[in-house]
py3Dmol code that shows the C-alpha trace and the ligand (Angstrom):
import py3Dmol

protein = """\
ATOM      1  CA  UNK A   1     -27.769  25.247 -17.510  1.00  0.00           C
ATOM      2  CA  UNK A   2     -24.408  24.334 -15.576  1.00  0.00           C
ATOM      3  CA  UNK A   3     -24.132  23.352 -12.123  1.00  0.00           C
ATOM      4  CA  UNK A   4     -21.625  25.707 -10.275  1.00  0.00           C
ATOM      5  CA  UNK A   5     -19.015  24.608  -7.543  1.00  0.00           C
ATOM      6  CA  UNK A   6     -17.738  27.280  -5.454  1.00  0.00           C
ATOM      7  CA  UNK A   7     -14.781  27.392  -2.862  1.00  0.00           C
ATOM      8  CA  UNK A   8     -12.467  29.768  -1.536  1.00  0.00           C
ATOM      9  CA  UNK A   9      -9.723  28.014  -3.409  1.00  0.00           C
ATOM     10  CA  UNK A  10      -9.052  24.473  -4.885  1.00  0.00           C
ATOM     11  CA  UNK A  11     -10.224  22.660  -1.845  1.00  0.00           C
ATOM     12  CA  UNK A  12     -13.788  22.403  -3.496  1.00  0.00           C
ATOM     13  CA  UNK A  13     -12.154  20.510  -5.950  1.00  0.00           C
ATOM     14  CA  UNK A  14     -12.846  16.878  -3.418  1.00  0.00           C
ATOM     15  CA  UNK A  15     -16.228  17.266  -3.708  1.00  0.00           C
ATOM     16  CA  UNK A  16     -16.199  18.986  -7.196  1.00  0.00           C
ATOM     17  CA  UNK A  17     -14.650  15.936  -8.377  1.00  0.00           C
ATOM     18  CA  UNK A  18     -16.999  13.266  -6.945  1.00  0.00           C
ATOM     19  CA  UNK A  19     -20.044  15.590  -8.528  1.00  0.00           C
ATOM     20  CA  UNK A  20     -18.588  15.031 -12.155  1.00  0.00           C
ATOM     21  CA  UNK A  21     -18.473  11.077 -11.306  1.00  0.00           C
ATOM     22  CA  UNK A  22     -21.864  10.984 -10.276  1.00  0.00           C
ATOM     23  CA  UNK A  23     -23.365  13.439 -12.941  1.00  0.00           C
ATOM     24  CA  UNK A  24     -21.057  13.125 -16.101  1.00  0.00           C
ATOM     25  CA  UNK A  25     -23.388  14.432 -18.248  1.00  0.00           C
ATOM     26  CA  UNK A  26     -24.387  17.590 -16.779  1.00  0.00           C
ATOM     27  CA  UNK A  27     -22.161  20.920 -17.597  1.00  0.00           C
ATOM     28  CA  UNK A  28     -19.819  22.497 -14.604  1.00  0.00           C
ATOM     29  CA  UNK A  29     -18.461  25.399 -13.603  1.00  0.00           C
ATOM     30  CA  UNK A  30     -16.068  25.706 -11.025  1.00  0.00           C
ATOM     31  CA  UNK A  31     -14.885  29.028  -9.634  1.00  0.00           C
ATOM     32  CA  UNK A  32     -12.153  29.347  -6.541  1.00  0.00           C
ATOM     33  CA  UNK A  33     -11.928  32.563  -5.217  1.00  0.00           C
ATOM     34  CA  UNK A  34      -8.217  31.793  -4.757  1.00  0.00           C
ATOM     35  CA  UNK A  35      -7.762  36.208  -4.266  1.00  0.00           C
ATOM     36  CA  UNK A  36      -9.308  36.356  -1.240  1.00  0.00           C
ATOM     37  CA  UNK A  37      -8.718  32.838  -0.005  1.00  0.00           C
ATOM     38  CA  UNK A  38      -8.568  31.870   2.701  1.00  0.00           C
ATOM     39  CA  UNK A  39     -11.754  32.474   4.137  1.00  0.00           C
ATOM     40  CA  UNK A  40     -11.131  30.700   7.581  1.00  0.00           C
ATOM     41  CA  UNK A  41     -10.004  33.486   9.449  1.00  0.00           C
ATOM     42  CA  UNK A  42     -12.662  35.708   8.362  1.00  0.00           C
ATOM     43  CA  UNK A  43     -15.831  37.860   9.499  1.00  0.00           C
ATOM     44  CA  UNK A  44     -18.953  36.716   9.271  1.00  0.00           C
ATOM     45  CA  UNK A  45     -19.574  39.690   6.280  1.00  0.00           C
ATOM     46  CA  UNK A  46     -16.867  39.193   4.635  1.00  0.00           C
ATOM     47  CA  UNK A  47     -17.652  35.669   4.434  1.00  0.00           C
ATOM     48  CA  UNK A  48     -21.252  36.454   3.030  1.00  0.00           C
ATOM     49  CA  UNK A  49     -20.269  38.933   0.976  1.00  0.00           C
ATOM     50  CA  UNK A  50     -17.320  37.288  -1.333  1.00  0.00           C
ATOM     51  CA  UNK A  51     -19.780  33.886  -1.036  1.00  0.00           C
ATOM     52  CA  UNK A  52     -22.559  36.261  -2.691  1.00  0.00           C
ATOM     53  CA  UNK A  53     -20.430  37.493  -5.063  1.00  0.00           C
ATOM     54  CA  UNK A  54     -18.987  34.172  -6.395  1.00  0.00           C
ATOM     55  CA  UNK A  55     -22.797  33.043  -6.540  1.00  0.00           C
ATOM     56  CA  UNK A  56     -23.290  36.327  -8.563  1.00  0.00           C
ATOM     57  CA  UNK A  57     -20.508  35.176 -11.248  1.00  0.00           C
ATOM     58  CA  UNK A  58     -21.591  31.710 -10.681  1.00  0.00           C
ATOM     59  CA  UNK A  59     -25.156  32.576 -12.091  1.00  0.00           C
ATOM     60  CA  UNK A  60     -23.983  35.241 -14.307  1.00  0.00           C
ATOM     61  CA  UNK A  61     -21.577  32.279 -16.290  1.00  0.00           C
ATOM     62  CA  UNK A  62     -25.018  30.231 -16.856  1.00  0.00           C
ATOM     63  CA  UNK A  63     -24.866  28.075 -13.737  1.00  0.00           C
ATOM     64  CA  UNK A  64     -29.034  27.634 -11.996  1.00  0.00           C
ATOM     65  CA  UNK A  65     -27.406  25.646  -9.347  1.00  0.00           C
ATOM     66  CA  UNK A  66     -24.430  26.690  -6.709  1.00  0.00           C
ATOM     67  CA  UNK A  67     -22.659  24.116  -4.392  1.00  0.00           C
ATOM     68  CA  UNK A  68     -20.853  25.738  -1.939  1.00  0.00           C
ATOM     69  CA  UNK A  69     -17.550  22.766  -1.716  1.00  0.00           C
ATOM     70  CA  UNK A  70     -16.848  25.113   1.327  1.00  0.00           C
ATOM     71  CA  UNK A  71     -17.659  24.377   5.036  1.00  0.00           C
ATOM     72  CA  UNK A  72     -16.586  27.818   5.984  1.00  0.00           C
ATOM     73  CA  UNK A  73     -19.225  29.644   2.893  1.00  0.00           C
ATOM     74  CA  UNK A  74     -21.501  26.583   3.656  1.00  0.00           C
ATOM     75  CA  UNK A  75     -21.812  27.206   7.552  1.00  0.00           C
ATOM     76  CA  UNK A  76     -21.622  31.021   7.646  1.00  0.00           C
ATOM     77  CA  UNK A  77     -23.167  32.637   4.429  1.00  0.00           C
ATOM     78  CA  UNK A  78     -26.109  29.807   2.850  1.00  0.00           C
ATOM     79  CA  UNK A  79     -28.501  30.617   5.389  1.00  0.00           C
ATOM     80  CA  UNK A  80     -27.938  34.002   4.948  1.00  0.00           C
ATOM     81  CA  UNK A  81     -27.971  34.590   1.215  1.00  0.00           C
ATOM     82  CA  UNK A  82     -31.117  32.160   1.585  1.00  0.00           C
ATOM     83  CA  UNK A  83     -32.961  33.910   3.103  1.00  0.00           C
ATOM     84  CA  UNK A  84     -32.329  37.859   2.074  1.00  0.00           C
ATOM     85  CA  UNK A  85     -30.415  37.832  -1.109  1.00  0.00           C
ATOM     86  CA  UNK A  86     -31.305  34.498  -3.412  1.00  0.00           C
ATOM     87  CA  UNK A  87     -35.544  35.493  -3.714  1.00  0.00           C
ATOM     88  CA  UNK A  88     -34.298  38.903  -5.141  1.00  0.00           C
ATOM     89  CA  UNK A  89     -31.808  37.824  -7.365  1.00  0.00           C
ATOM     90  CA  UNK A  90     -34.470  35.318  -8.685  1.00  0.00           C
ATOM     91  CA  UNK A  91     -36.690  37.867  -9.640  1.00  0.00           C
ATOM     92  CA  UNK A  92     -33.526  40.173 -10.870  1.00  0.00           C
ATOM     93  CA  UNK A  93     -32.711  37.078 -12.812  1.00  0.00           C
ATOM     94  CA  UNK A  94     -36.330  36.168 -14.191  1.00  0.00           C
ATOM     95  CA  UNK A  95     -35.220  32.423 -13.716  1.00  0.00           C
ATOM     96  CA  UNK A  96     -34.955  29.658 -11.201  1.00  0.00           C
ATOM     97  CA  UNK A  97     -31.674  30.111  -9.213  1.00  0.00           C
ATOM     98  CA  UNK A  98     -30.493  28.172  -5.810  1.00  0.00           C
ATOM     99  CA  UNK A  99     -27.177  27.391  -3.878  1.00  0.00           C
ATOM    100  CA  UNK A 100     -27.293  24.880  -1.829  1.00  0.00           C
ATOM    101  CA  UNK A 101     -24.270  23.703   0.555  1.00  0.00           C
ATOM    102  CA  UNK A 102     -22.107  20.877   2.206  1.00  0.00           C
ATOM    103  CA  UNK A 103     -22.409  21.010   5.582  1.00  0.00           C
ATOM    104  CA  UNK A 104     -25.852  19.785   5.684  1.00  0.00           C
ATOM    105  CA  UNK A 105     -25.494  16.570   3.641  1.00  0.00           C
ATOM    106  CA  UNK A 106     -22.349  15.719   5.737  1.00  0.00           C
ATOM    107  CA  UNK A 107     -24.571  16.251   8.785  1.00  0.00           C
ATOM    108  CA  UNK A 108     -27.133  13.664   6.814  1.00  0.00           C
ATOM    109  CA  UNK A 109     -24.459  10.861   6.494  1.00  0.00           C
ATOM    110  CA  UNK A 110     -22.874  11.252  10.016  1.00  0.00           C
ATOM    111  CA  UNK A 111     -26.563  10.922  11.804  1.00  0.00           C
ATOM    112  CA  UNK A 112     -27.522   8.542   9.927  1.00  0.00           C
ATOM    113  CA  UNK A 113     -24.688   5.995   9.649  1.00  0.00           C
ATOM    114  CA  UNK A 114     -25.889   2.266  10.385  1.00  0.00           C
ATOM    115  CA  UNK A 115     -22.496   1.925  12.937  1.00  0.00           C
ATOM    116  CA  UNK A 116     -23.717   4.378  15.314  1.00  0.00           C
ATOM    117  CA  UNK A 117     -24.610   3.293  18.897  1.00  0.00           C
ATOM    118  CA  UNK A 118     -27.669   2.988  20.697  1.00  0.00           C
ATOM    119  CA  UNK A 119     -28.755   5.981  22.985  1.00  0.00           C
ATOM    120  CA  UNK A 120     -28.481   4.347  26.298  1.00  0.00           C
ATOM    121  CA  UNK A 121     -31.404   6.098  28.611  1.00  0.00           C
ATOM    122  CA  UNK A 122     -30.936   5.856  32.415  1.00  0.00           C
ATOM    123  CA  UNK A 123     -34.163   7.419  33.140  1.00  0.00           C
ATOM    124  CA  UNK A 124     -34.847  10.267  31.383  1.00  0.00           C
ATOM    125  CA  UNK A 125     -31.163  10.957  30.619  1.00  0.00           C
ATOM    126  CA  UNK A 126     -29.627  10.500  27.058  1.00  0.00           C
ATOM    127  CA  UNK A 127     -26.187   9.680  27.548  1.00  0.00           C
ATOM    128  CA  UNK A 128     -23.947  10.955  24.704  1.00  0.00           C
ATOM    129  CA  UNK A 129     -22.057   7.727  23.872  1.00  0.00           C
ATOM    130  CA  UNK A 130     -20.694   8.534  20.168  1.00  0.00           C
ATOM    131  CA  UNK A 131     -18.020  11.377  20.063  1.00  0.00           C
ATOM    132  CA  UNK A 132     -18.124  13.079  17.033  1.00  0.00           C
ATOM    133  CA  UNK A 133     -14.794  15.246  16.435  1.00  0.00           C
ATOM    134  CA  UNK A 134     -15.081  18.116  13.441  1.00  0.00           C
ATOM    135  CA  UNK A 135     -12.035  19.711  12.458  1.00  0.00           C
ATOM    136  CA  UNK A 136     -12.615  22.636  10.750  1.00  0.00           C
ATOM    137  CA  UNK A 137     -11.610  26.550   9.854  1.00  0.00           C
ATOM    138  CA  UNK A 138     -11.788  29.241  12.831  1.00  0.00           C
ATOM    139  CA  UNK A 139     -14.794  30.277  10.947  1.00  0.00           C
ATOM    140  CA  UNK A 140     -16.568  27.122  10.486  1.00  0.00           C
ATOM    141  CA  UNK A 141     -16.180  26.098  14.176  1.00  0.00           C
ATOM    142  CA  UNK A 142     -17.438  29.475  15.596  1.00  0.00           C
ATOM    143  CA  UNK A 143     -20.610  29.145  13.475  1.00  0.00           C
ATOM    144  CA  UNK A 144     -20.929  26.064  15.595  1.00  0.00           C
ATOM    145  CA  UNK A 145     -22.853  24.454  12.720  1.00  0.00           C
ATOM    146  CA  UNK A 146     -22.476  20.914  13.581  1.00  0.00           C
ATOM    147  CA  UNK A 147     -23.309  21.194  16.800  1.00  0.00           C
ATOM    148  CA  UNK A 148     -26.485  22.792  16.392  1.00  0.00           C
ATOM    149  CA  UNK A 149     -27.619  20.417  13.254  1.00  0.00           C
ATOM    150  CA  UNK A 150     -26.347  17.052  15.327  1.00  0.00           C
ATOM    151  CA  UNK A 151     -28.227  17.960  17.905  1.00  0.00           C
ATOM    152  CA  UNK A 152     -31.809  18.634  16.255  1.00  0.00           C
ATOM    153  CA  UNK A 153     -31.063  14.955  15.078  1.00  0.00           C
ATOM    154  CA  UNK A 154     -29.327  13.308  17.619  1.00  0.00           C
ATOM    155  CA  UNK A 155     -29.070  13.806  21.480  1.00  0.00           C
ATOM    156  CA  UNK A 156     -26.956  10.505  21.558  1.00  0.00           C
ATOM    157  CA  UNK A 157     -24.019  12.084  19.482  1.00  0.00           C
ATOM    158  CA  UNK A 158     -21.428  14.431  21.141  1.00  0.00           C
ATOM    159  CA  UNK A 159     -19.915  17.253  18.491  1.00  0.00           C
ATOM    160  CA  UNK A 160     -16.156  18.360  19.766  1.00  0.00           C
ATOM    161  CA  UNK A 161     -14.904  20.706  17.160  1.00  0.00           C
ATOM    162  CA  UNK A 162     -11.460  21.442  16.502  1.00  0.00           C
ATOM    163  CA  UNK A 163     -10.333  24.811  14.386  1.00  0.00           C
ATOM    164  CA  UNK A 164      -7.296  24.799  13.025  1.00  0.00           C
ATOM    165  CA  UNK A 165      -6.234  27.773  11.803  1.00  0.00           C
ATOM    166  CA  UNK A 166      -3.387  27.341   9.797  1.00  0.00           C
ATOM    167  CA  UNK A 167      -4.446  23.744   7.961  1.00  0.00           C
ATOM    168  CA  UNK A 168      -6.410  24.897   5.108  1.00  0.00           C
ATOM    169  CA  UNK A 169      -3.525  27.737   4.060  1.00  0.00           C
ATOM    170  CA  UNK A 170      -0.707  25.192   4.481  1.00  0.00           C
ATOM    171  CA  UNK A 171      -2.605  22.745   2.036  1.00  0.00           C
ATOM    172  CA  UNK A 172      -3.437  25.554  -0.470  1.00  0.00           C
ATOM    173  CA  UNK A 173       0.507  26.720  -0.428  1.00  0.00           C
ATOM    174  CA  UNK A 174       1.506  23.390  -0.899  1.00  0.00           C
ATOM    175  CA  UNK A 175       3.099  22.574   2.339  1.00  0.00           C
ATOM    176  CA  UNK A 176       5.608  19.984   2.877  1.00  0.00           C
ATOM    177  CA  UNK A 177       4.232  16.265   4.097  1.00  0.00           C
ATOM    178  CA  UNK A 178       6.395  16.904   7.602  1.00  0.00           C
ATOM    179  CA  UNK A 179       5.058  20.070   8.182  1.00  0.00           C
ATOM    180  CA  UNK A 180       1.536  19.086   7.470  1.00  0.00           C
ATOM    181  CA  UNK A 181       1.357  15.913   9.374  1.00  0.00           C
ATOM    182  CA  UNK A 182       3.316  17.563  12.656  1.00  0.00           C
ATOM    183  CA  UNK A 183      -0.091  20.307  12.089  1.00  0.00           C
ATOM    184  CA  UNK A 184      -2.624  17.452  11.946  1.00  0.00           C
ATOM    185  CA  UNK A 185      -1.182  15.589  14.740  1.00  0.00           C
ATOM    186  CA  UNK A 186      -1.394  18.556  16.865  1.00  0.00           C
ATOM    187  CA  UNK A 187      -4.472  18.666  16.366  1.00  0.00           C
ATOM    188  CA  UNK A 188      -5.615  16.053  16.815  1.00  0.00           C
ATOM    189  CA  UNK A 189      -3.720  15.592  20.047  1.00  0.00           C
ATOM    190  CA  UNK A 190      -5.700  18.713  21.328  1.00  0.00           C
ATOM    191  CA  UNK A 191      -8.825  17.488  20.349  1.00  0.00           C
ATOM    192  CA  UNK A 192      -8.350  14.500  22.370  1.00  0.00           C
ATOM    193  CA  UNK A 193      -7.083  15.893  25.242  1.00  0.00           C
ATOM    194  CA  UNK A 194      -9.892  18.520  25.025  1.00  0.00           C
ATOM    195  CA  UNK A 195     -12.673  15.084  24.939  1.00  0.00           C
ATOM    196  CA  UNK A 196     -10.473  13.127  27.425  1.00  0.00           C
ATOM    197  CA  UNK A 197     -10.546  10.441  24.697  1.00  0.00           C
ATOM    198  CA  UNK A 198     -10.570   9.746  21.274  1.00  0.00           C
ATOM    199  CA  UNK A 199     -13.591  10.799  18.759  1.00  0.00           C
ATOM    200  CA  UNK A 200     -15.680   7.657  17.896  1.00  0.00           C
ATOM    201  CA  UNK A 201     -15.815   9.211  14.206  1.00  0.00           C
ATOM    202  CA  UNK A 202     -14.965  11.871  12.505  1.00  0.00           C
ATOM    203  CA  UNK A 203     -15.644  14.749   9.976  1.00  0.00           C
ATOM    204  CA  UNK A 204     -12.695  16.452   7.983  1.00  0.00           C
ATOM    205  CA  UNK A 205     -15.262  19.788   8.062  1.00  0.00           C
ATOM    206  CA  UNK A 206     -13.064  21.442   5.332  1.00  0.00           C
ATOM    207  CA  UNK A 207     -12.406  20.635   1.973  1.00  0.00           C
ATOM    208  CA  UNK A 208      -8.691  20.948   1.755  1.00  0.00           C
ATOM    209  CA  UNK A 209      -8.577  18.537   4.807  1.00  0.00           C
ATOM    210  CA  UNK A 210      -9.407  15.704   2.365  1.00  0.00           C
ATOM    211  CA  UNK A 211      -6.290  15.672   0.665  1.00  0.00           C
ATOM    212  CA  UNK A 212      -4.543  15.059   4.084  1.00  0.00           C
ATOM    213  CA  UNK A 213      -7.593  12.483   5.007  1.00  0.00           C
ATOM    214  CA  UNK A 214      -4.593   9.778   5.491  1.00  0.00           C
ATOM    215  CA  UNK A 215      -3.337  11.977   8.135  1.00  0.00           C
ATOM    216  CA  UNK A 216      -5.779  12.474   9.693  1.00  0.00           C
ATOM    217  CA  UNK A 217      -6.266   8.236   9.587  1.00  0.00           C
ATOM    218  CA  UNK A 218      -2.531   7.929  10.856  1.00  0.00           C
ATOM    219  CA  UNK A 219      -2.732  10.799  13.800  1.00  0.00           C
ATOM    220  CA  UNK A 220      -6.564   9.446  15.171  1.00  0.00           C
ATOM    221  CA  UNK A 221      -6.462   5.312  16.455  1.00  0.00           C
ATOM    222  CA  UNK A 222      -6.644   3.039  13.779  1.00  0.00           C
ATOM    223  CA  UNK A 223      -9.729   2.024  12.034  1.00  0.00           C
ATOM    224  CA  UNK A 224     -11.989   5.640  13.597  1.00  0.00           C
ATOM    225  CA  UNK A 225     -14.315   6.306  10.427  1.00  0.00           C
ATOM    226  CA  UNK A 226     -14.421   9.291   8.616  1.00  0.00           C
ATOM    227  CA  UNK A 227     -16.877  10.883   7.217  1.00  0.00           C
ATOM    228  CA  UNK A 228     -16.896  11.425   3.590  1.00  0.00           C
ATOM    229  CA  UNK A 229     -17.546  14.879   2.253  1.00  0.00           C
ATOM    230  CA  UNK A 230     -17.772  14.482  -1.140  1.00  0.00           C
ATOM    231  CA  UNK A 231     -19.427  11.130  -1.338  1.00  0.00           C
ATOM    232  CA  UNK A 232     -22.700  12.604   1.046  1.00  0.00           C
ATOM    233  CA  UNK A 233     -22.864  15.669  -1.130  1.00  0.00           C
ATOM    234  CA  UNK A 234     -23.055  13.594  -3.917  1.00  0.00           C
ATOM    235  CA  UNK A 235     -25.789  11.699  -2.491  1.00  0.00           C
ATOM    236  CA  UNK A 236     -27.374  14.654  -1.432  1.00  0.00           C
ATOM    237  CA  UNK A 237     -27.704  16.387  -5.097  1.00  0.00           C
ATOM    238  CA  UNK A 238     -28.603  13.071  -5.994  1.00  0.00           C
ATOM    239  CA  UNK A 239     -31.776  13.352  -3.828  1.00  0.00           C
ATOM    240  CA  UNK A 240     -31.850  17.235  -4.884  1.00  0.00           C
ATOM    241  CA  UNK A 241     -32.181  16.416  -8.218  1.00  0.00           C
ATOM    242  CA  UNK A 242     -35.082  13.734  -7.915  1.00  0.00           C
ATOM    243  CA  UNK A 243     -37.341  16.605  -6.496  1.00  0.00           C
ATOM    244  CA  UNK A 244     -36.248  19.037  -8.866  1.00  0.00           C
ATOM    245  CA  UNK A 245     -35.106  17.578 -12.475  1.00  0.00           C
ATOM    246  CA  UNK A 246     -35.376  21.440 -13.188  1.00  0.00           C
ATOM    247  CA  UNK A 247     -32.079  22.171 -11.820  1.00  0.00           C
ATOM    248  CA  UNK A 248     -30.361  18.942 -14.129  1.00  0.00           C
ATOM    249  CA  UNK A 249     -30.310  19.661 -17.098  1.00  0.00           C
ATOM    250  CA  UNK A 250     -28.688  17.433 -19.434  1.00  0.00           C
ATOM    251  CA  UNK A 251     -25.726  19.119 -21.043  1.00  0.00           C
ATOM    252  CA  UNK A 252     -22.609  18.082 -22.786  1.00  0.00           C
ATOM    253  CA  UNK A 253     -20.213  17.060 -20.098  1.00  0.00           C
ATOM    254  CA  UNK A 254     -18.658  20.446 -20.123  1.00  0.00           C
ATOM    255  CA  UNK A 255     -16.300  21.728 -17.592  1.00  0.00           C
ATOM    256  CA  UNK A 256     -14.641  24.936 -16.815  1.00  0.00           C
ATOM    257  CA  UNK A 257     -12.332  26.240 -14.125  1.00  0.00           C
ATOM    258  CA  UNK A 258     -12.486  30.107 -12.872  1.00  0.00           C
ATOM    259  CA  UNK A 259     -10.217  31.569 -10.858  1.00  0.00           C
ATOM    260  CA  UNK A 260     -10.449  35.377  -9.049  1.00  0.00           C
ATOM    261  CA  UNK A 261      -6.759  34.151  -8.385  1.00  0.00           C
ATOM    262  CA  UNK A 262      -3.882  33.736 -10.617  1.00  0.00           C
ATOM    263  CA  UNK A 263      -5.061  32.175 -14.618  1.00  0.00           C
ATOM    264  CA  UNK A 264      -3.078  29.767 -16.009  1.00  0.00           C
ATOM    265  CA  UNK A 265      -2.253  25.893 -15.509  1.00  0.00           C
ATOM    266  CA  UNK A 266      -2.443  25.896 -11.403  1.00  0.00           C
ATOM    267  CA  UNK A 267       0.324  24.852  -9.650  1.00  0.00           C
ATOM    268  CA  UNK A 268       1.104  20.575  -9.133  1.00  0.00           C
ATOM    269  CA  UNK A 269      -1.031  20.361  -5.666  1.00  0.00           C
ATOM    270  CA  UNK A 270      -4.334  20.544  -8.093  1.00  0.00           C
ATOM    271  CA  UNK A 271      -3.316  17.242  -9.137  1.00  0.00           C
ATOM    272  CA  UNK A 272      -3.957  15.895  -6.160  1.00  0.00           C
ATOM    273  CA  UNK A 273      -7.271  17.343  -5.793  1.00  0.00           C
ATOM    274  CA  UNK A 274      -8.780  16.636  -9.242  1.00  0.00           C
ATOM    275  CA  UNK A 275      -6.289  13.739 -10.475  1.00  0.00           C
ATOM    276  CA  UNK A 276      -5.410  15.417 -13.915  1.00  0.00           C
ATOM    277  CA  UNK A 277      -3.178  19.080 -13.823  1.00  0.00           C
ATOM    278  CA  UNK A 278      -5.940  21.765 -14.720  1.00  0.00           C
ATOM    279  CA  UNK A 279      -5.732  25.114 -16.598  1.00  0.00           C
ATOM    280  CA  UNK A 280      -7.734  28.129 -14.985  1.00  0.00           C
ATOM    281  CA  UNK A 281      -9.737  31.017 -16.672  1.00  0.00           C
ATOM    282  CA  UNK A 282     -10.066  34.278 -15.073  1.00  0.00           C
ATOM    283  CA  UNK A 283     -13.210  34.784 -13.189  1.00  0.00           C
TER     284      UNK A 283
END
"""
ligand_1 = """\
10
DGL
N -11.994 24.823 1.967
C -12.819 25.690 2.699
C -13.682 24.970 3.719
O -14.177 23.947 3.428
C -12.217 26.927 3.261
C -10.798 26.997 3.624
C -10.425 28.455 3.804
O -10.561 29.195 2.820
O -10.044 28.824 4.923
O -13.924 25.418 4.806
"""
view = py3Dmol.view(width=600, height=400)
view.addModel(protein, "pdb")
view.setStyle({"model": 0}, {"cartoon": {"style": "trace"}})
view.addModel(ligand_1, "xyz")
view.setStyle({"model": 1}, {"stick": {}})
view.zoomTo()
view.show()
């Protein structure tokens, strides 16, 4: 059985990559729903519904195990299809089935990184010394998943989130370096102003973002850690995996690339993503 990676485009492809590092063995599917991307701007349904149905063609290509490599699916839909759609589909299915997502594991490593700061109490009060900035789709931010999942762990971390709108579909259209560095920058200039100061740390809450991570390192002061996507979800399906071997199969190192989009070699940006040009299959 494959393990599936699902995005809204080639963003995915970060994380997708660092899960092929980490498990060589095991057979992959990726599928970008590059026809409808992107998903930032979104409903909630429609997000849910084209996440289901990439599941759907995820399962239905041999995959028992989806990653959603998208903040936006991740943060709007998981829950969702957790709850009312995957314990049908099992049945439907006669056979294990699960998606799991991002957002969480990223959560995981941010909480828990050994640099973070002491809660200082006066009294009773926790005072929020460690900023946390999230940049992230429209979509993503108004889920307001990272604040809500910081703060069942930590009432000494502050979440700011910043949407920004246009990032993800500048990446994906393969933007010039100008134009996407004057969009970070502004960014990140809002966030700050929006703080009063500078994050402590941050998370690039969308997988296209990491292909502009330097960036983000030259627009925010110098040295403010970032969090790193694909690295926690690797860790994360590494700890997956250890409770249920079911879902890791050992297969031949086998990977495929799905498009709904456009078939055919993709165009140079995927490159950058995966490190090697890549040749899509219809979905
Ligand atoms: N790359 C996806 C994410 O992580 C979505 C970008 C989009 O389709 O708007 O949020």
């Amino acid at each position: 059985m494959a393990i599936g990676v699902f995005d809204s485009g080639v963003g995915g492809l970060t994380v997708h990559h660092r899960l092929v590092e980490r498990f060589p063995d095991a057979d992959f599917i990726y599928l970008a729903d590059q026809a409808n991307a992107p998903y930032g701007g979104k409903t909630g349904e429609e997000i849910v519904d084209l996440t289901r149905a990439g599941c759907e063609r995820l399962f239905e290509a041999g995959c028992s195990l989806v990653v959603l490599a998208c903040n936006t699916a991740a943060s709007v839909a998981l829950r969702r299809l957790q709850q009312t759609w995957l314990p049908d589909h099992r049945r439907t299915l006669g056979r294990p089935v699960n998606a799991l997502g991002i957002v969480v594991p990223t959560i995981e490593a941010a909480t828990g990184l050994p640099w973070e700061h002491e809660a200082e109490r006066r009294g009773d009060k926790v005072e929020k010394l460690d900023v946390l900035g999230v940049f992230s789709t429209p979509a993503t931010a108004r889920s307001r998943v990272y604040e809500i999942e910081v703060d069942k762990r930590r009432q000494d971390v502050a979440v700011f989130s910043e949407p920004c709108p246009n990032l993800a579909r500048m990446i994906e259209a393969g933007a010039d370096r100008a134009a996407l560095a004057a969009e970070v920058e502004g960014h990140v200039a809002a966030l700050t102003t929006r703080i009063g100061r500078a994050p402590d740390r941050a998370i690039l809450g969308c997988t296209h973002y990491e292909i502009v991570a330097d960036l983000f390192r030259a627009a925010l002061p110098t040295g403010t850690p970032l969090i790193h996507q694909p690295e926690a979800t690797a860790d994360a399906l590494a700890r997956y995996f250890e409770r249920h071997p079911e879902y890791l199969a050992k297969g031949t190192g086998q990977r495929r690339f799905l498009t709904t989009g456009q078939a055919g070699v993709q165009h140079s940006l995927v490159e950058t993503f995966w490190g090697a040009p890549l040749t899509f299959e219809p979905a």
